[in-house]
N, C-alpha and C positions, 0 to 999 in steps of 0.2 A: 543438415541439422542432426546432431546427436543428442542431446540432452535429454531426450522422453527413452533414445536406447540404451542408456546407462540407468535407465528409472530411478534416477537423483536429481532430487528438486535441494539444491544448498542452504535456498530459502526456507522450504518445507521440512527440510532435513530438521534444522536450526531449532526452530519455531518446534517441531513435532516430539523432540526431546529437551525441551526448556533450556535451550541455551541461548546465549543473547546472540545478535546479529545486530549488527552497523550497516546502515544504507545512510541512501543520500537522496536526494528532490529533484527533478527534472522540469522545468518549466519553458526551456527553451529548445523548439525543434531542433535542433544541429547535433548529430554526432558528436562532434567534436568537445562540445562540454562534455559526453558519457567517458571519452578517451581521455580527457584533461582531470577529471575525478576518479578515472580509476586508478591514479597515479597513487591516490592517496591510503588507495587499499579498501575501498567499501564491498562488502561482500554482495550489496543488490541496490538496485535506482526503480526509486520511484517515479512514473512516468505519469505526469498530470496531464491529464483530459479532462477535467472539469472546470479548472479557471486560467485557460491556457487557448492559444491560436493551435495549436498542434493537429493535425490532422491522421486519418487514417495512414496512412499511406506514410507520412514522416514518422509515427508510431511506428510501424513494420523496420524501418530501416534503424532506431532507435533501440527495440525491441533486440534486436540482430547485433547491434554493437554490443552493448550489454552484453548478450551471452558470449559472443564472440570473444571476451576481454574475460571471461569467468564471472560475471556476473546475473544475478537471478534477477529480470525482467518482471517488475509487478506493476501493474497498470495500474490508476487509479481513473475508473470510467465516469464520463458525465453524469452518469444518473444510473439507477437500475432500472437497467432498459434491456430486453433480450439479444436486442440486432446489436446493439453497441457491445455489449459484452461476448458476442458469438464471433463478431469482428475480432476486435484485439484476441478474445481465445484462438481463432483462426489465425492469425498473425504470430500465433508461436509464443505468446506470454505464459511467461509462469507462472501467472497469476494475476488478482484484478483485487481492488480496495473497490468496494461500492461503496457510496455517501449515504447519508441521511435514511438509514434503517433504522424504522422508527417503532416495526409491531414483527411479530412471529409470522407470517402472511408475506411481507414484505421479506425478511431473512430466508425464507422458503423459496421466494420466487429467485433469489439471486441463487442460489442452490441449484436450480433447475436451469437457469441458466449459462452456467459451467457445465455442468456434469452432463454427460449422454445418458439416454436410456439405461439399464432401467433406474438406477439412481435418478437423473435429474429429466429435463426435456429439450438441453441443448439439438437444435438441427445439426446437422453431417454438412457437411461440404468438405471440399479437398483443395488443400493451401499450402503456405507455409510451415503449419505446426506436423503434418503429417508426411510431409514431404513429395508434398503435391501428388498425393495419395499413393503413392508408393510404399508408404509405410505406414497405412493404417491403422491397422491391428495392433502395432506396438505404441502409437499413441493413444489408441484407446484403454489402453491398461496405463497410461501413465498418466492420462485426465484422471481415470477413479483413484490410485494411487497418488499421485504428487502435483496433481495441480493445488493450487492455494487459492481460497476465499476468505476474504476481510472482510471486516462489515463495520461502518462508523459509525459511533454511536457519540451523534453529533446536534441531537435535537433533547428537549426535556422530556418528550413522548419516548424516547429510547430509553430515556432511564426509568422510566414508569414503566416499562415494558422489559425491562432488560432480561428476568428471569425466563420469560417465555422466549426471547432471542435467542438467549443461550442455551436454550435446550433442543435447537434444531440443528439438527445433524447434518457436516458437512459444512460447518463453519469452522474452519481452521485459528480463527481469532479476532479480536478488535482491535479498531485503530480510536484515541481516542479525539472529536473534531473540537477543541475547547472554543475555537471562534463561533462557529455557529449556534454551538450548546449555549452558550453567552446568549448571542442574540434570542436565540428562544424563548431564553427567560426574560429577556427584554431589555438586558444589560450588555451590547457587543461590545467583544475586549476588556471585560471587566471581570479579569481571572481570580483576582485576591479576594471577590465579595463572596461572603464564607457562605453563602447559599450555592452560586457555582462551586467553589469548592467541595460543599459537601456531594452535589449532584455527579461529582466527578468520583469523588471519594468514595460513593455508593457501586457504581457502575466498576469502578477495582476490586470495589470488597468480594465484589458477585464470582465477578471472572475467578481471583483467588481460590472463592470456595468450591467450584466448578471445576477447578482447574483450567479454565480456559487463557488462553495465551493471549497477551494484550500489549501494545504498543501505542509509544508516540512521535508525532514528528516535530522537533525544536527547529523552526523556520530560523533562529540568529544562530551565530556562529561560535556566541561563548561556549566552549567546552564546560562549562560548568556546569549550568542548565541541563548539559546532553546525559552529566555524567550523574547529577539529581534524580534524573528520570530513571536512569538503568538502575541506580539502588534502591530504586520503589518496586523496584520488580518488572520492569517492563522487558519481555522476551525480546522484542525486535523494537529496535528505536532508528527513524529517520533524521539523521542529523545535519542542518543546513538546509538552502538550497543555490543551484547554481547560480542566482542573480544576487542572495544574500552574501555568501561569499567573493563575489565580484564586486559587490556594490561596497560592503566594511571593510576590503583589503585598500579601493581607492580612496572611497571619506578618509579614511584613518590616513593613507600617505597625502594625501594633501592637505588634511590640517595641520601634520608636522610640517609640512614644508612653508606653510602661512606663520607658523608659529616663529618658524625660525628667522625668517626674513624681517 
């Protein structure tokens, strides 16, 4: 592994001087989709652990193609959890999306769970990221340096709270969850009701005035939607995902073929 000895995060790089970045959605363990997407030029994949079969261990190997192909490894972890976040950081990821950060207490703890001493309270152990501890030292300057923290602000309690979120340090930016921000208010998928909306609308204005760097991920495949998000200002936008783009390339060829017959 080199990627911590160049102390270049492309994702952190991206995101750290407000330019935009293109990714992509991983929800299927196999290599082979991160090789078959990076054809398309995405500069980082996002690797779902929260509503996925995915495992440790197929993460790692995941994680590795990614970088392998130039691409920045961002996990998005099950929960904010230390051992699950210590894992995947162990495992060599650039980075981690925590879900459902809801108060300043909760953005703190994912903080601590990235970062080493004295910054955060991540454990040591010797893996992957560090090169099965051969090269310590120089991961440890590229955890406080270039690793990346996301934090989703994916509940109505995050946008009630958002200002105290955003003033904890060592949040590199938001991701924003509109599925579950929906359900919270009690409406799931119900993106156009101008109450979601505004709650959404608020949580942008914040990040804007903060400067803080904020992203979305457009799960369909229309370019248009992707291209919507990036002229609202979103620094990194995930576009697609591997099942969405398999599933609209075959609906769409076989209804032409129905049509025509």
């Amino acid at each position: 592994m080199k990627k911590y000895m160049k102390h270049v995060n492309t994702f952190k790089n991206k995101i750290r001087n407000r330019e935009l970045t293109i990714g992509s959605w991983v929800t299927i363990g196999e290599s082979s989709i991160i090789e078959i997407l990076s054809t398309a030029g995405f500069e980082w994949i996002g690797i779902d652990l929260e509503h996925t079969a995915i495992d440790f261990l197929t993460t790692k190997q995941l994680i590795s193609t990614a970088q392998g192909l130039g691409m920045s490894a961002i996990v998005r972890v099950g929960k904010n959890d230390e051992l699950i976040i210590k894992r995947v950081m162990d495992s060599g990821a650039d980075g981690v999306i925590v879900p459902m950060v809801k108060n300043k207490s909760e953005a703190e703890d994912s903080v601590n769970f990235v970062k080493y001493p004295p910054t955060g309270k991540r454990g040591i152990g010797l893996g992957r990221a560090n090169s099965y501890g051969t090269k310590f030292n120089e991961y440890q300057e590229w955890v406080e340096k270039e690793s990346v923290l996301i934090v989703q602000i994916e509940h109505i309690d995050s946008v009630r709270n958002i200002d105290e979120i955003l003033s904890v340090s060592g949040i590199d930016g938001i991701l924003i969850g509109p599925y579950d921000l929906s359900g919270s208010m009690g409406f799931p998928g119900q993106f156009d009701r101008e109450d979601v909306k505004l709650a959404i609308d608020e949580v942008l204005k914040k990040a804007k005035l903060k400067n803080i760097p904020f992203g979305f991920h457009i799960v369909n495949t229309d370019p248009k939607e992707t291209i919507n998000k990036i002229m609202s200002g979103g620094n990194f936008v995930a576009y697609g995902t591997d099942f969405s783009f398999m599933g609209d390339m075959a609906r769409s060829g076989m209804k032409k073929i129905r049509e025509s017959l």
